[in-house]
N, C-alpha and C positions, 0 to 999 in steps of 0.2 A: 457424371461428367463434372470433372471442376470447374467453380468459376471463380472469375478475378474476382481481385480486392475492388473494385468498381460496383461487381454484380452483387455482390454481398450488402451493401450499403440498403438496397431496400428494403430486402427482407429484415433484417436489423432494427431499419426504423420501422416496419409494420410488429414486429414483435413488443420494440417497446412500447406504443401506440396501446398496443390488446390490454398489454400486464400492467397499464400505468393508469390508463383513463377508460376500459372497457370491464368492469366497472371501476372508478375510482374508489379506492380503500384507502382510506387514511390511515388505520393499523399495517396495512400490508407496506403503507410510505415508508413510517415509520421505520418497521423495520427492517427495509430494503436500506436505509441511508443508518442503521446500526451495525448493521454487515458489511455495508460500503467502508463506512468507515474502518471500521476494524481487521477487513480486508486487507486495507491498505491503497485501496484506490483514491484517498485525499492523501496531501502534502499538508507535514504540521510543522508547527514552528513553536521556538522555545516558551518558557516562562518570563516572560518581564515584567518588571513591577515598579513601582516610584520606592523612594527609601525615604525616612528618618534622616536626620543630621547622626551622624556620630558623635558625641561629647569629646572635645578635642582634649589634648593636656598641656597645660602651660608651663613654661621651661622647656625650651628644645634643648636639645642633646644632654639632657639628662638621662642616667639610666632610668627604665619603665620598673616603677612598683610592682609587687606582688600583685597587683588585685587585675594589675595592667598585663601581666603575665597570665594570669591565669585566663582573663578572658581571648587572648591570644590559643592559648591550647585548646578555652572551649571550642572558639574555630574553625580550626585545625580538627578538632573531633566531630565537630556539625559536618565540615566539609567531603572526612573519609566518609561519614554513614552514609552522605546523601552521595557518595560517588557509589559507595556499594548498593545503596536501595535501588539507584538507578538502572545499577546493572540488573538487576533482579526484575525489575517492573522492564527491561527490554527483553531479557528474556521471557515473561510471560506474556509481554505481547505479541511479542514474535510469535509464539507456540499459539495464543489464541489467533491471531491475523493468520497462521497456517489453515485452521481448522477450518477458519470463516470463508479462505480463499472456495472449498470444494461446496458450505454452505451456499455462498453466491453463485457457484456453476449449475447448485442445484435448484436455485430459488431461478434462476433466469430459464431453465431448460420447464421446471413444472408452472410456472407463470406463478408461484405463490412462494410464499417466504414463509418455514419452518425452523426456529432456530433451537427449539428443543430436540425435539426428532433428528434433522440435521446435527448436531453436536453429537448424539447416540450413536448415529452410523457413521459419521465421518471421522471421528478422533483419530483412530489409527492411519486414516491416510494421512489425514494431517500431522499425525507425529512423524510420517517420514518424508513431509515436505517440510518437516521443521527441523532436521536433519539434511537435509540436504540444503536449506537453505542456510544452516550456522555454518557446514563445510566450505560452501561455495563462498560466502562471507570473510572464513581463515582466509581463505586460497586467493582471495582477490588484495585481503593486508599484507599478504605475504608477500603476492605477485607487487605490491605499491612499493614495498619498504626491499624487497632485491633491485626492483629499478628505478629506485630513487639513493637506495645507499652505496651501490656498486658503482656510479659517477662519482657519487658524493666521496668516497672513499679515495677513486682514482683522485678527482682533484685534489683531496687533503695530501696524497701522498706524493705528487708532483707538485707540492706547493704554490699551486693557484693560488688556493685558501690563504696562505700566510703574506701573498702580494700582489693583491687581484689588481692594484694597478698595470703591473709588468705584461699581466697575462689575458688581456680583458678580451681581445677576440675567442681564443678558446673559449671562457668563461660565458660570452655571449652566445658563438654557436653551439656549444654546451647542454647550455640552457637553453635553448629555441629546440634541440632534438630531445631532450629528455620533456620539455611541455607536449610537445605532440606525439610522444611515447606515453605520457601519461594521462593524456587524451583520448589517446587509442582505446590503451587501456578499462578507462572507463568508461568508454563508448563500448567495448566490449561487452564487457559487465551487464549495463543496460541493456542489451540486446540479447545476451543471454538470461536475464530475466524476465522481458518481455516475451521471449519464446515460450519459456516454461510455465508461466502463467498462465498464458494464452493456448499451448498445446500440452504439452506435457501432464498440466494438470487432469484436462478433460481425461488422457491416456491413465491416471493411475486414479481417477475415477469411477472408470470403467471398467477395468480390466485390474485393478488391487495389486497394482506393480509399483517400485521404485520408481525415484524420480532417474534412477541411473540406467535401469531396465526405461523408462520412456523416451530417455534422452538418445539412446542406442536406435531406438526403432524409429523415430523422428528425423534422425541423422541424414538418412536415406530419402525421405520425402523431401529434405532442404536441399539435397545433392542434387533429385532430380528436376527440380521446378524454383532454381535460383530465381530467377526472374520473379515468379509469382511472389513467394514468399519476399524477398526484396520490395515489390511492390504494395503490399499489404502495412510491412511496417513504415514505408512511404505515403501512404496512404491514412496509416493511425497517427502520424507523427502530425500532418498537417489540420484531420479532424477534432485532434486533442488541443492543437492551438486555438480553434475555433472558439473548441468546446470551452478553455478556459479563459477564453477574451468575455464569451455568453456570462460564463457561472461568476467569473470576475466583477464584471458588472453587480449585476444579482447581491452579490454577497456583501459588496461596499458599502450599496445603500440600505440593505438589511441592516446589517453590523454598524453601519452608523445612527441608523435608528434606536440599535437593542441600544448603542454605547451611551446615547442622554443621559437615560437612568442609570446606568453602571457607573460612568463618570459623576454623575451628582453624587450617588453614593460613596464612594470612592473618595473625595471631596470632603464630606463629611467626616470619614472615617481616620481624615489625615490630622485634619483638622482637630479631633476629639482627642487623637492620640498626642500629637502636639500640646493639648491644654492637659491630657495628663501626666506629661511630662513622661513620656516612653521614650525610650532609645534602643539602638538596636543590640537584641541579646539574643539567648538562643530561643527564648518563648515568642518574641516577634520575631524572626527569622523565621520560624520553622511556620506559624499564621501564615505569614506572608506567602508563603512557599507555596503552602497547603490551599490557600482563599483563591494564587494566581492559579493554578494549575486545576483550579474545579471551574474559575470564570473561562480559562482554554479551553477545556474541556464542552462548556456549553456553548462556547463561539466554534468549536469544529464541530460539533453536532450540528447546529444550526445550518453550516457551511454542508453539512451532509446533506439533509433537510433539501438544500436549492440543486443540490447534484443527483438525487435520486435517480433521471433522466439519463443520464451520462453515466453511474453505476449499472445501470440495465443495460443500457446501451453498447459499451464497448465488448463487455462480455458476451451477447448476443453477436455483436458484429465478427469477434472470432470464431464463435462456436459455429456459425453459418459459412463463416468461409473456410472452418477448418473440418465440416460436417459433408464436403464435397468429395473431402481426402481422406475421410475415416471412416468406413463402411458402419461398426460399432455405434460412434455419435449421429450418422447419420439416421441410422435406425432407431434412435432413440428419440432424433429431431422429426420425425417423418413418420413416425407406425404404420402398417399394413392397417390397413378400412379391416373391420372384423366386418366378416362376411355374416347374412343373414341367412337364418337358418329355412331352408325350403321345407315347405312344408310338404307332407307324404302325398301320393299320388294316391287318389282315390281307386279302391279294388274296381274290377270293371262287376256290372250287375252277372247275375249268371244266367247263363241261356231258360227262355222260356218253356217250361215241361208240358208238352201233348195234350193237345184234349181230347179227353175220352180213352 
């Protein structure tokens, strides 16, 4: 029998309840919030860093020397590598965050976190949600830059563009219909990946199918229980606010604790380079780069660390409400009691032989 996105909520939190604090494992935290993270269930944010003065040059509008040219090209060459490293370290995290996603399905469903074993059996599912997720990716820049370049085109070619004075109602309604085309849009997106996460995955899980083979068979379950499914991710959208008002909290006063010592350090460090007379080139660039992006690194760990709850948690919450609608996860959420083996019915005695 299914049940609502309502009835789901207990069992949910009794599961995470069992795998989090019955018993509590500090290794098993651990690496519930290394899978989380790399999942993709935390939001990150960029590298920022304090700078160095640049060493200015006196005489404006003089032409730049040689030495002033060349550190302009180093630049310019610091710049492309670290666009291409970039690209490269997002695709590898993508491909790992694919893998980790059916990791986490399976660390939530066995009450226990494997991430070596996990990674041996799951790679190839995960290479084709890592596949389906770089398509779905094109298809959505695509889908961005047709309905952002096809206005943008019309008005350049009806000379909006060249007198948006003359033209500013168009230009206004315009723009007010392509922001909430482009809203749609990625309100779409969202919800297309929240499906697939949350069902799709369990489906190519279980059953070693495409995400395009799950996304076919899922189709039909969304057609016939709009309501329900509609109310679930009405129901994750409002939990998740909660849940990041909780973890919000949590993580400011953590993070402003770790940051004393990081700041004093940090302080020192500015300070040292300051008296050694350092400016910024490609060997403190590339430091700077490398020192912010390991201190990120250990403030989203950290941020992991207080979310552990909330990475058990949500994936639970669908798996139960989506375990109602899939005979396969159900039986894997619910196993049949193995029956006790009866023991053989004693022979009867045999009749007593005559006396005499």
């Amino acid at each position: 029998m299914p049940i609502s996105a309502v009835d789901a909520i207990n069992p949910a939190l009794r599961h995470t309840k069992e795998q989090l604090l019955h018993p509590f494992r500090a290794a098993q935290w651990a690496k519930l919030a290394f899978v989380g993270f790399l999942a993709g269930e935390l939001s990150s944010g960029g590298c920022n860093g304090s700078s160095f003065q640049t060493p200015g040059h006196p005489g404006g509008g003089q032409s730049l020397p040689l030495p002033h040219l060349n550190n302009l090209l180093l630049y310019a060459s610091l710049i492309a590598v670290l666009i291409v490293v970039a690209v490269v370290l997002w695709m590898v995290f993508l491909y790992v965050s694919s893998v980790m996603r059916f990791i986490l399905f399976d660390s939530v469903i066995a009450k226990r976190c494997e991430i070596r074993r996990g990674w041996a059996r799951r790679h190839g599912a995960g290479l084709r949600y890592f596949v389906w997720q770089l398509l779905f990716i094109l298809a959505m820049f695509v889908g961005l830059t047709v309905l952002v370049g096809i206005p943008a085109a019309f008005a350049l070619a009806a000379g909006w563009l060249k007198d948006p004075h003359r033209h500013m109602v168009p230009l206004i309604l315009g723009g007010m219909l392509l922001f909430f085309a482009v809203m749609g849009l990625i309100l779409l997106s969202l919800v297309v990946h929240v499906l697939t996460k949350d069902f799709v995955v369990p489906e190519m899980a279980l059953e070693n199918i495409s995400a395009f083979e799950g996304w076919r068979r899922l189709l039909p379950m969304l057609r016939s229980e709009k309501g329900s499914y509609a109310g679930y991710l009405g129901m994750k959208i409002v939990m998740a606010l909660g849940a990041a008002v909780v973890v919000g909290i949590a993580t400011v006063v953590v993070i402003l604790i770790l940051l004393i010592p990081a700041g004093g350090f940090g302080v020192v460090a500015v300070i040292l380079g300051k008296t050694a007379g350092l400016t910024w080139n490609l060997y403190t660039i590339t430091l700077a780069v490398v020192v912010g992006c390991i201190v990120l690194a250990v403030l989203l760990y950290v941020i992991a660390l207080i979310s552990v709850p909330a990475i058990v948690y949500f994936p639970a919450y669908s798996i139960y409400f989506f375990a109602s609608r899939y005979p396969p996860l159900d039986a894997l959420l619910r196993p049949p009691p193995i029956a006790e083996p009866v023991p053989p019915l004693a022979s009867p005695l045999p009749p007593p032989e005559p006396i005499g």
